[in-house]
N, C-alpha and C positions, 0 to 999 in steps of 0.2 A: 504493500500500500504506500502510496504518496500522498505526504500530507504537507503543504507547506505553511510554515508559522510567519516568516516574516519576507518580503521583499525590497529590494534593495535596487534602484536604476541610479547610475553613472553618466557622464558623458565624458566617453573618453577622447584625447587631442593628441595625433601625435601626427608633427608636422613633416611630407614627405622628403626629402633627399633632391629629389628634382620635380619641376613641374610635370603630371603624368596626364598628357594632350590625347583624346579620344573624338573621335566624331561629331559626339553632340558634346563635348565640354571639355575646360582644363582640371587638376585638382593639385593644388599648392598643400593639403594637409588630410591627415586622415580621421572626421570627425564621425563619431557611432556612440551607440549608445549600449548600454553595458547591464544586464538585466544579473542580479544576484539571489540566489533562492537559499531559505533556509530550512531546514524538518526541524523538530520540535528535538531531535536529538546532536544537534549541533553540527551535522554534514553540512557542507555546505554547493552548490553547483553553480559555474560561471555561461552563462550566454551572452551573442554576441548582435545588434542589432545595427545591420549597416549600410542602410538606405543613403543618399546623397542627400545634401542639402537644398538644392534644387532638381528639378523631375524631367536630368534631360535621361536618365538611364532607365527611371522607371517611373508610375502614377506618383507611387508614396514619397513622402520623402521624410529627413532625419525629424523635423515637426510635428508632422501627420502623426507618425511612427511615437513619439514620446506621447503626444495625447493621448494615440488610442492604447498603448502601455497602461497609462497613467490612470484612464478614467475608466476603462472597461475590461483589459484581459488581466492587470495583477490583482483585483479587488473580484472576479470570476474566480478565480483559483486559490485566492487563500484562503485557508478553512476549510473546507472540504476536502473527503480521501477519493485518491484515484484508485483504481485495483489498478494501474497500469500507464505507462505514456501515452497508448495511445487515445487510450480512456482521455487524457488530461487535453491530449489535442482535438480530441472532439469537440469540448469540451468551449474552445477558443475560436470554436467555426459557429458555432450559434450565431443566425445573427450577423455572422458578421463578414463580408466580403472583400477578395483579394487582401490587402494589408500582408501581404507575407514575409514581409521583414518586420513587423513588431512581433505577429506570430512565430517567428522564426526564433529571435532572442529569448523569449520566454522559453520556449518549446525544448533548444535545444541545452539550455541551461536546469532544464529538467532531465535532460538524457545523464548531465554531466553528473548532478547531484545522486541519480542509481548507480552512476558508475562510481562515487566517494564512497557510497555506500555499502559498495562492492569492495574499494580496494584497489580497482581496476582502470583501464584506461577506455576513455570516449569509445575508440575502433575495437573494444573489446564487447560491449553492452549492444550496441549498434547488429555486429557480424555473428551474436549468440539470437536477438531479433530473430534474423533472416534463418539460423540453422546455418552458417559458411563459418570458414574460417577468413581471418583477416591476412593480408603479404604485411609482413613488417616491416617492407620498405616501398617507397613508391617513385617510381618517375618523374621527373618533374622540366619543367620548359617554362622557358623564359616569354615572358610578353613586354613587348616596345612601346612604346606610345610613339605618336608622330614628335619629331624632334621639335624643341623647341626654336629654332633657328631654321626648319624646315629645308633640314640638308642632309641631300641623299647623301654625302661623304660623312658623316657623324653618327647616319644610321648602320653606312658600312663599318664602323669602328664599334658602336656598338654590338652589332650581331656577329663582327669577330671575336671581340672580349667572351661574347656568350658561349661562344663554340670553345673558347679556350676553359671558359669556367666549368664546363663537361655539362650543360644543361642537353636534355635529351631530346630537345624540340626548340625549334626558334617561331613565335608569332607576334607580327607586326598588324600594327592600327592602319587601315584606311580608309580611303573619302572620298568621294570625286574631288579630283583634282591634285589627287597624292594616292597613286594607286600603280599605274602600271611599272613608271619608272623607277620609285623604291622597289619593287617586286623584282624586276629585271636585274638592279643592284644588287639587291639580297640575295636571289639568286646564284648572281654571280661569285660572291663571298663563299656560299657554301658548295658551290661545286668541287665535286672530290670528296667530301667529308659525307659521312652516313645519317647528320641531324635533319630531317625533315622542314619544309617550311609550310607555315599556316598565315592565311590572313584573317582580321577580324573587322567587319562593318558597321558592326553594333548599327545593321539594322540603316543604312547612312544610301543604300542604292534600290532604284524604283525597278520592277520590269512590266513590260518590257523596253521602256525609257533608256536604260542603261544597257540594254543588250549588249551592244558594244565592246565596253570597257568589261563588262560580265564575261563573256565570251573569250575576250583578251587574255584573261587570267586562267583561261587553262593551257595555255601552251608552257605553264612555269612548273610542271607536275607536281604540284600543291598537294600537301595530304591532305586539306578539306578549305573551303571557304567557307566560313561562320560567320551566321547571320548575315548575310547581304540582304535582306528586307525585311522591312517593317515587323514588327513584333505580332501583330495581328494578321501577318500574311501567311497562315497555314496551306491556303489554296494554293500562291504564290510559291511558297517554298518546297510544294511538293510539284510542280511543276517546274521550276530551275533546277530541280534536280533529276530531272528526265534529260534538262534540254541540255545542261553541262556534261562533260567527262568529268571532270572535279568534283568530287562528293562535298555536298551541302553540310554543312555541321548549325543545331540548333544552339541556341544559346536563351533569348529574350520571350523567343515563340514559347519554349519548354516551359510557361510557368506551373505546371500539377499532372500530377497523374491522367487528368481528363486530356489535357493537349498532347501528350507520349501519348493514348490509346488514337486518337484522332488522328495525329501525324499518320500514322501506321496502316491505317483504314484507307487515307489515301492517298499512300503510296507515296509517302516521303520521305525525308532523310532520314537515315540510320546511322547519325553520327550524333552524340549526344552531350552538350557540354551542361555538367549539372551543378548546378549551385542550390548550395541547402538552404542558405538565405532567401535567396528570387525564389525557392518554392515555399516557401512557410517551413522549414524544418525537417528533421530527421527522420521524422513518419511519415513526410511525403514522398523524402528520396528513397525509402523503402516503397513505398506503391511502384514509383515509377523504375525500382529496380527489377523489379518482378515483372512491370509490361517489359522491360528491352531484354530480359535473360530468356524469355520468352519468343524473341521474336528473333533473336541473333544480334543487336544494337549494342553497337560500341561505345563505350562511355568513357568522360574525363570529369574529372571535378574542376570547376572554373573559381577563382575567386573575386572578391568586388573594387583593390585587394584590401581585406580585414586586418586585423591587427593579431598579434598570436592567439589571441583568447579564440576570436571568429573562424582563425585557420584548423586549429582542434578538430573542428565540424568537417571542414573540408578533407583534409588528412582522413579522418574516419571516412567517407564516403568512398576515397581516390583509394586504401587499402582493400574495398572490396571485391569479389570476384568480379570479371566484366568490365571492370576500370582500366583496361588496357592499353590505352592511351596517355602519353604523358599528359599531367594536371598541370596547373599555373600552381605549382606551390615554389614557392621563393622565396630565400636566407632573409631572414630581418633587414639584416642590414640592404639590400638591397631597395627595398621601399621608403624604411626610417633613417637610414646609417648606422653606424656601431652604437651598440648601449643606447639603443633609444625603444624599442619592442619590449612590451609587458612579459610577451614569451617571447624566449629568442628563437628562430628557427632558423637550422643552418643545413646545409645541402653540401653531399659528400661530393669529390674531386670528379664519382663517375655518374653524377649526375641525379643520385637518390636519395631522398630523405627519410627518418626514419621515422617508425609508427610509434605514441607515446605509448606505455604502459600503465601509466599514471593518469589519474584525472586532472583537470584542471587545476585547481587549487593548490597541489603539489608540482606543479610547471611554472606556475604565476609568480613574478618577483613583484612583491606585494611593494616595498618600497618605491618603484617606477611605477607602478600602476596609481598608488598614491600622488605619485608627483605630476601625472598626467590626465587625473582625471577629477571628477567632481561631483560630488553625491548630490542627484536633484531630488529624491522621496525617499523617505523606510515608510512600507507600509505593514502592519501586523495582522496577524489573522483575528477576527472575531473573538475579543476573549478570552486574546492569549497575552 
């Protein structure tokens, strides 16, 4: 049974390393919000809630996401027992539509607090769920954002630094208008070496508008192009995926288990980039693990990127079976700079990082998290 006594939201600030430029915006800093649960026996469980603060990535944003925290899903779930998670995330769907990144912080900050309970780690609670066992190590690939100086030469220095750093995958941002010829560049960087390249649209190209430049992009044998339209272009994206030799990769479109069954019906990408955040949580990546192991769909775990608390979630997901593709998981320092990550995350020379065994709390350097963040409610259960 889950019973939680008190909760605890954060906002936590930890300012990026370089400016990280994407299609629909830039982001100078990495601001989320920080959900903390307590049992009546002093476990305690960290989740990660990390919408943008404006809504060029998704509806919600870091706002939306603290009020609907604030005023309806922590004062839902305190005081009353779950027989279970996913009991608890039903629980947070009453009522209540998309939000799945305030969902998500809650949610997955309840997986974390079974697993304190346990002794155990996020990827272990998660992959006992499903009945699998978890890889204790996981792949991971680097993502670019468009450079801030908008020069193909500094993209080529960075996706050699990447190749040097052993990341198992290279993926760069584009746009119209910064599209074929970084590709052709990057390209040519990696010719010879065995690292794959990916682009990512976030959703930034129309068809058949864009056919063109679309079409352009497979003569660079790309292991998938992600998200090239609009997030509500399920029709769309199962038709560019007929019309390309480049396999389509979801990203924005995938937000629930309902959109994995629907892709699938007609006839669409089987390439899946899953974030636990963009779907509301742990028990959704579980539905939608079970439609792709089902149907042969290849899956990565993508990030927003989170901060170590939020990557926990990811990591657990990217360990599972089916996760076969390298994940956007990446060293701390690579987002924040050295000593600046609540958890540090670091990625070995060949390219892999490891799976924690430990929950949260026991990862967490509580003195940085302190100095970075800021308690906005304790709220307590009924009575307690």
């Amino acid at each position: 049974m889950i019973r939680i006594a008190l909760a605890e939201l954060y906002e936590l600030v930890l300012p990026l390393a370089e400016p990280f430029i994407i299609s629909g915006g830039t982001m100078t800093e990495r601001r989320s919000l920080i959900v903390v649960l307590h049992d009546e026996d002093g476990h305690i469980g960290y989740g990660e809630s990390p919408p943008f603060a404006l809504p060029f990535y998704s509806e919600e944003t870091l706002a939306s996401a603290r009020d609907m925290l604030d005023r309806i899903l922590l004062p839902r779930v305190l005081g009353p027992s779950f027989a279970s998670i996913e009991e608890l995330d039903a629980a947070l769907r009453v009522g209540v539509r998309g939000n799945p990144f305030a969902r998500a912080g809650l949610e997955t900050a309840a997986w974390d607090l079974v697993a304190r309970r346990q002794g155990r780690g996020l990827a272990d609670v998660v992959a006992d769920a499903l009945g699998v066992a978890h890889a204790d190590h996981v792949p991971c690939g680097v993502a670019l954002g468009v450079p801030p100086d908008r020069s193909v030469e500094t993209l080529r220095l960075q996706v050699a630094e990447a190749v040097l750093a052993g990341y198992r995958r290279v993926k760069i941002k584009v746009m119209p208008g910064w599209d074929l010829e970084p590709v052709a560049a990057v390209s040519e960087v990696l010719q010879g070496t065995d690292v794959p390249l990916t682009v990512d649209a976030n959703g930034a190209y129309e068809w058949p508008q864009d056919e063109t430049v679309l079409r352009g992009l497979d003569r660079f044998g790309l292991l998938y192009i992600e998200q090239p339209l609009a997030p509500d272009e399920l029709v769309g994206h199962a038709t560019l995926s007929r019309a390309l030799a480049t396999p389509i990769c979801l990203d924005e479109t995938l937000r629930d288990a309902r959109a994995a069954r629907q892709t699938l019906e007609l006839g669409g990408p089987t390439i899946w980039n899953v974030k636990v955040h963009r779907v509301g949580g742990l028990s959704e990546v579980c539905r939608i693990w079970r439609t792709a192991r089902t149907a042969g769909v290849r899956l990565w775990a993508g990030t927003m990127p989170e901060s170590g608390i939020g990557s926990q979630a990811a990591l657990a997901a990217a360990s599972l079976p089916g996760f076969d593709l390298p994940s956007d998981l990446e060293p701390s320092a690579r987002w924040f700079g050295r000593n600046a990550d609540v958890i540090k995350l670091t990625v070995r020379p060949d390219g892999l990082m490891s799976v924690p065994r430990q929950p949260i709390s026991r990862l967490l350097d509580e003195r940085r998290f302190r100095a970075s963040s800021e308690r906005l409610l304790s709220q307590h259960a009924p009575g307690a």
